[in-house]
N, C-alpha and C positions, 0 to 999 in steps of 0.2 A: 497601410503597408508602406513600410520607405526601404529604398535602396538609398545602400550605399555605397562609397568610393571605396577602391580597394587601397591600401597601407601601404606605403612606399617596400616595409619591414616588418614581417612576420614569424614572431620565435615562438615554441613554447618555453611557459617558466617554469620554474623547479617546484617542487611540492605541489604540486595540483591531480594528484593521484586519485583524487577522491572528485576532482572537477568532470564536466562531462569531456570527454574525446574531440570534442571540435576547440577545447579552449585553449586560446591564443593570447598574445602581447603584444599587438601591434603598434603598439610605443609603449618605453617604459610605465608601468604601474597601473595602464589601461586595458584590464585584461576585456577580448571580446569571448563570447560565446556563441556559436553558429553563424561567423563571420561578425557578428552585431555587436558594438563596444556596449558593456554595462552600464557604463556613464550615460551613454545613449540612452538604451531604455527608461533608465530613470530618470534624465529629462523629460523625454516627450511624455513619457505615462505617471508619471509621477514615482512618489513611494509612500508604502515600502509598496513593493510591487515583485512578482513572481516571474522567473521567466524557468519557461520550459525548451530543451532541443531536442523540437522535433525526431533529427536524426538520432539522435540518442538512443529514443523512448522506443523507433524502430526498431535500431539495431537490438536494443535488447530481447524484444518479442521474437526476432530472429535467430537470437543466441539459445531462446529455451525452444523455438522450433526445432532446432540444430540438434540441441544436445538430447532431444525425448523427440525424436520422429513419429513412436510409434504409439506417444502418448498424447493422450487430448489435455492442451495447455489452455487453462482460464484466466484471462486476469481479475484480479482481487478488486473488483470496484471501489470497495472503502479505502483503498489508499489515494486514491485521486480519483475525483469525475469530472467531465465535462463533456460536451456533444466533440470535439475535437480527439478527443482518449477513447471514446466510443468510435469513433471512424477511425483511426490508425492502427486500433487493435482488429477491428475486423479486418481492415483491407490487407494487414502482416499473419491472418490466418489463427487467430486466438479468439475462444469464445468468454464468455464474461463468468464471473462468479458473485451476483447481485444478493443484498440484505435486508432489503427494506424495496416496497412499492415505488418510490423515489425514483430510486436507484432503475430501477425495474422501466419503469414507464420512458427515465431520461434516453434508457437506452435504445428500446423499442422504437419513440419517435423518433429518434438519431436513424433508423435503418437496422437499428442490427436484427439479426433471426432471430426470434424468441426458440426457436428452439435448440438454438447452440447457447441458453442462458442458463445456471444454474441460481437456484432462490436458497439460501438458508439463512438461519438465527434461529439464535435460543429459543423466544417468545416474540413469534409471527403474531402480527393483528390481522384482526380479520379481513381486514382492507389489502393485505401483504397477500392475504391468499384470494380473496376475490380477484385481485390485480395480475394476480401469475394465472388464475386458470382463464380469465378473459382473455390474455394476452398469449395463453400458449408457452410457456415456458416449460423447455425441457425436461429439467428435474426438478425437486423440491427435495430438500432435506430434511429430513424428520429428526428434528431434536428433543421432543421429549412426550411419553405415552398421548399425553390431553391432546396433542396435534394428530394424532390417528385419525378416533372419530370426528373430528373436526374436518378435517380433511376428506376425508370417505363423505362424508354429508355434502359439502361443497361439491365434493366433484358428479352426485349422484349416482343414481346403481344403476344407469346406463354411459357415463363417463368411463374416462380410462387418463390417469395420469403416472406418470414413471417416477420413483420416489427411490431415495438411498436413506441409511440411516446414520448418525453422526455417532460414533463411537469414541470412547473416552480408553484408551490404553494402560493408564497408567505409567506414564513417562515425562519427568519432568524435564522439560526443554524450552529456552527462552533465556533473551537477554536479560528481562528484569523478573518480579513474580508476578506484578500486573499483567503480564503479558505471554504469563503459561499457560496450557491451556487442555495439555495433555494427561493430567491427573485428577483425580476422584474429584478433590477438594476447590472445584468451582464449576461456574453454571452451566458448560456447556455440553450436551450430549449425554449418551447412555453407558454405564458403567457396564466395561464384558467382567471385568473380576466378581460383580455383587449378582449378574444376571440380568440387570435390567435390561442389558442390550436384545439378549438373547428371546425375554420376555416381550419387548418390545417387534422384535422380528416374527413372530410368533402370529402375535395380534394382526400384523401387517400381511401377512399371509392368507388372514381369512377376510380380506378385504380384497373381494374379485375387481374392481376396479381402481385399485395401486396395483402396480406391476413396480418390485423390489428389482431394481437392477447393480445395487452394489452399496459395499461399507465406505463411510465417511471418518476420514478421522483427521484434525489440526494438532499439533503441538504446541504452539504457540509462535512466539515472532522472535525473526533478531537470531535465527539458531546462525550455529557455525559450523556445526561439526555432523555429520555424516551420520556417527552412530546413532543419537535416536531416531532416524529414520528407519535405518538396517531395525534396531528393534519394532518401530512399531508395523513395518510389515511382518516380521514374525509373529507380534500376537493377532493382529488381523487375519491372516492367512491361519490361527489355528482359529480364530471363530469362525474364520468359514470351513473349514473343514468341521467343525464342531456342526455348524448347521448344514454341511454334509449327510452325515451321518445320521441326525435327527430328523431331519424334512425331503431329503434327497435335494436339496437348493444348491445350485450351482449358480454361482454368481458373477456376472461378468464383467463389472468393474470395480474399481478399488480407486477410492481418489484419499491420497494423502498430503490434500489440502499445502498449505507455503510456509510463511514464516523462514524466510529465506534471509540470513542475516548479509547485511553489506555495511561496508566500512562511512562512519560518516567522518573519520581524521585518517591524516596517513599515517601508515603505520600501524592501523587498527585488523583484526582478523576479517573475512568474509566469507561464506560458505563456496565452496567448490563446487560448483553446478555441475565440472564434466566428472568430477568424481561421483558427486551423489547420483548424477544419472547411468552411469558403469557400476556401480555397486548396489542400486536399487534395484536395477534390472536381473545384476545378477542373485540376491535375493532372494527376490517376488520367485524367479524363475525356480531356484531350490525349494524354497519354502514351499511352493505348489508340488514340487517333484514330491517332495515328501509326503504329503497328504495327498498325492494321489487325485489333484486338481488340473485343470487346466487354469493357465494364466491368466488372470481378466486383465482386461485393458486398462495401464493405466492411467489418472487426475493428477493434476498438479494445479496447483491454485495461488503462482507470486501474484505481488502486489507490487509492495516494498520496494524489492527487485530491480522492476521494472519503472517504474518512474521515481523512486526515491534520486537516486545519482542521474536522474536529466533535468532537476528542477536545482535553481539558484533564487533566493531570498535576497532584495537588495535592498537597504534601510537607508536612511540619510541621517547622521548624529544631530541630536539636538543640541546635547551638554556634553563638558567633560568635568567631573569634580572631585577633586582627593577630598577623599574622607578619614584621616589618619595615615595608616599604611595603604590603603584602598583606592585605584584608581576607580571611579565610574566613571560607562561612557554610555551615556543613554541616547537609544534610537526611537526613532519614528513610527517602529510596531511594537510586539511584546507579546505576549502570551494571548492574548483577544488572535492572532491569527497563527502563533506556534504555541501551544501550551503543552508538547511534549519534555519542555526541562522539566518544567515543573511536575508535570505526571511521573515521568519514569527517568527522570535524573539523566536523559541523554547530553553529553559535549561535541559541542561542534568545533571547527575551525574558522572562523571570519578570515577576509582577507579587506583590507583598506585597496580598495576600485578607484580609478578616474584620477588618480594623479601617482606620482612617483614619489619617495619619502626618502631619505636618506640619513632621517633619525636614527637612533636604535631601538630596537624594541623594548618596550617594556610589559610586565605582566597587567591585566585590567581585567576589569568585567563587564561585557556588556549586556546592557538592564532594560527592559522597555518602558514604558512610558506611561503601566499604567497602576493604578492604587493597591498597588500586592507587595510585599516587600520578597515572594518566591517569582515576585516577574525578571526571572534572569536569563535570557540568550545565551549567553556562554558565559562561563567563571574563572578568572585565572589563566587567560590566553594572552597572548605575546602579541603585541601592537605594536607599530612605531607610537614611540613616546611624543612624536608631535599631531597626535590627532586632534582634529577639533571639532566644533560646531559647523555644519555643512558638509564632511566629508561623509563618502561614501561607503560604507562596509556591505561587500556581500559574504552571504550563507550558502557552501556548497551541500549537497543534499539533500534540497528542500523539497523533492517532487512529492513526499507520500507523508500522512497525517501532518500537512502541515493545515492547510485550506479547506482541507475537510473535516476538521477539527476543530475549526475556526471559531470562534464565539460573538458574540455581538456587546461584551463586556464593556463598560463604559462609553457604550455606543458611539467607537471610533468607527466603525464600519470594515469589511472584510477588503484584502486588497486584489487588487486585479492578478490576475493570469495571463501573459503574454507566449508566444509562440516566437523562437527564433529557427530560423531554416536560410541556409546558401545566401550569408547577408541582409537578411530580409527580417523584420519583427512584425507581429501582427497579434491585436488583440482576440484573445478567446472570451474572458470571463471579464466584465465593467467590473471597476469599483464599486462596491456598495456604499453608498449617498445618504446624507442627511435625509433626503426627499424618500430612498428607500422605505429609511425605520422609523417616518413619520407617519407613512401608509399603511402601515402595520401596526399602527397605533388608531384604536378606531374609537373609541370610547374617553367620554370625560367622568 
């Protein structure tokens, strides 16, 4: 951990809309975040290297506490983990929404209560479900028939586990199509338009040891707008009046999952959280009036959200080279630790960190470093024209799929995760080492 001195001069600078809340300029071109100059971090810890603020990553578990009192708030484990994400989400009162054994176990040793954890995915291994019923986990989501009996057998006919089902609405929502997830035409969960859901609830029923406590549904990521939510509590709210009417089941929660779009440039849209949380409510609340339900209580599952806008990506340039009309500026990571350009075509903003410029901008691309010609960071962003080899560029938005996404591609190795809080930095996550992926290497 190092302190340090406080800046004689303290401003914030313009366009940093998309930076976390604590970021400052406390001299020209040296932007810090949670007191702690970038330049810093990236000395002492190297790069490229991650830094997270703390108070950010708070504050915002406290923004979705705020605006959904009455709802139970999960965070989305697969946008970031670490044992440090797993203590600041429990101690700001959010329970987790884990995917994988991994995830499950990190959490568990970390402290948290397995039973404020929910488990879902498409296709659980068995070691996913060995893992959560060992461990006591809250829910389990059931995503498709073959997990019934699988599940019923695991838990035994003198068990008892609490299970929802994952239902598929038909509603296409999401920034890209990779990453929708609320219609027919991909893997996840039970179609209510074909029946399957209904078929699947059904089954579940006659399984004395699941206890069905509510529908699951995700739309995907990256939303921005309000209405497919308002929709897909409407068709939720009539399969459950559907299984009303059918089984006499009343069911008393309804989690409709995240996908909570935020801005990663300025000037870009991001969803309304005090809105979608005033008009879901009032919603759920009609929609039960209508059918003649009482309201279940409801899920909410950011990720994104929540750590995407406290994490910054800071690279060091290796090269700069025209290539025709074409600046490159190649850094020191690249897709081995963000490989979201390349997946789903996201643009960022870079800002050149640790010194002041007084060039003019010009447009570039910055490339990483490793044997892809789609390893691109950002494309056609405005730089000062005097960038070089040495300078620093960070990446605002880096907290979610950036690191857990990570790859081990050209066995650069994955980069650290740092923590900044009331001038203070402090390692979470080591650099992953030579020494690492040579251990991992067990066989000639």
């Amino acid at each position: 951990m190092t302190t340090l001195h406080e800046p004689v001069v303290t401003t914030t600078p313009a366009d940093l809309s998309v930076w976390p809340a604590s970021t400052t300029e406390p001299r020209p071109g040296d932007l810090a975040v949670g007191g702690v100059p970038l330049a810093e971090v990236a000395d002492r810890f190297g790069t490229p290297v991650y830094v997270l603020d703390e108070n950010e990553v708070r504050e915002r578990c406290r923004t979705y506490r705020h605006a959904f009192p009455d709802a139970e708030v999960l965070y989305a484990a697969k946008a970031f983990l670490c044992r440090a994400m797993v203590h600041w989400t429990e101690e700001e009162g959010l329970g987790l929404d884990v995917c994988s054994a991994g995830e499950l176990e990190l959490a568990v040793t970390t402290g948290f209560p397995p039973e404020r954890i929910v488990l879902h995915g498409n296709a659980k291994s068995p070691r996913d479900l060995e893992t959560a019923l060992r461990l006591g986990v809250g829910r389990i989501v059931i995503d498709s028939p073959s997990e019934i009996a699988r599940l019923a057998a695991a838990v035994g006919p003198d068990g008892h586990q609490r299970v929802m089902v994952r239902v598929v609405p038909g509603i296409s929502a999401g920034g890209h199509e990779k990453i929708r997830t609320g219609t027919d035409d991909q893997k996840f969960g039970l179609s209510i338009a074909d029946g399957y859901a209904q078929h699947a609830i059904a089954r579940i029923l006659d399984q004395p040891q699941l206890e069905l406590t509510g529908l699951h549904c995700h739309l995907g990521s990256q939303i921005t707008s309000v209405k497919p939510y308002l929709a897909a509590v409407r068709r939720v709210v009539g399969l459950m009046a559907r299984l009303h009417e059918q089984h006499g089941l009343v069911l008393p929660e309804l989690d409709l999952g995240g996908g909570h779009g935020i801005a990663y440039r300025p000037g870009e849209e991001a969803l309304d959280l005090t809105a979608l949380a005033r008009k879901v409510r009032a919603e759920l609340s009609d929609a039960c009036a209508a059918a003649g339900l009482p309201v279940p209580r409801l899920i909410i599952e950011p990720g994104r959200a929540i750590v995407g806008p406290a994490g910054i990506a800071v690279y060091r340039v290796l090269a700069v080279k025209k290539t025709g009309d074409h600046t490159f500026v190649a850094v020191d990571g690249g897709m081995s630790d963000n490989p979201r350009p390349a997946l789903y075509g996201v643009r960022y903003a870079p800002r050149l960190v640790g010194r002041a410029s007084a060039a003019p901008t010009a447009p570039v691309t910055v490339v990483g470093r490793h044997c892809e010609a789609g390893d691109v960071l950002a494309a056609d962003v405005e730089l000062p024209s005097d960038l070089r080899p040495g300078d620093l560029l960070a990446v605002p938005v880096a907290g979610a799929y950036h690191l857990s996404m990570a790859s081990g591609y050209n066995l650069v190795g994955r980069p650290p995760v740092t923590a900044v809080r009331d001038g203070h930095a402090r390692l979470l996550v080591r650099r992953e080492s030579l020494d690492d992926i040579r251990r991992r290497d067990v066989g000639l």
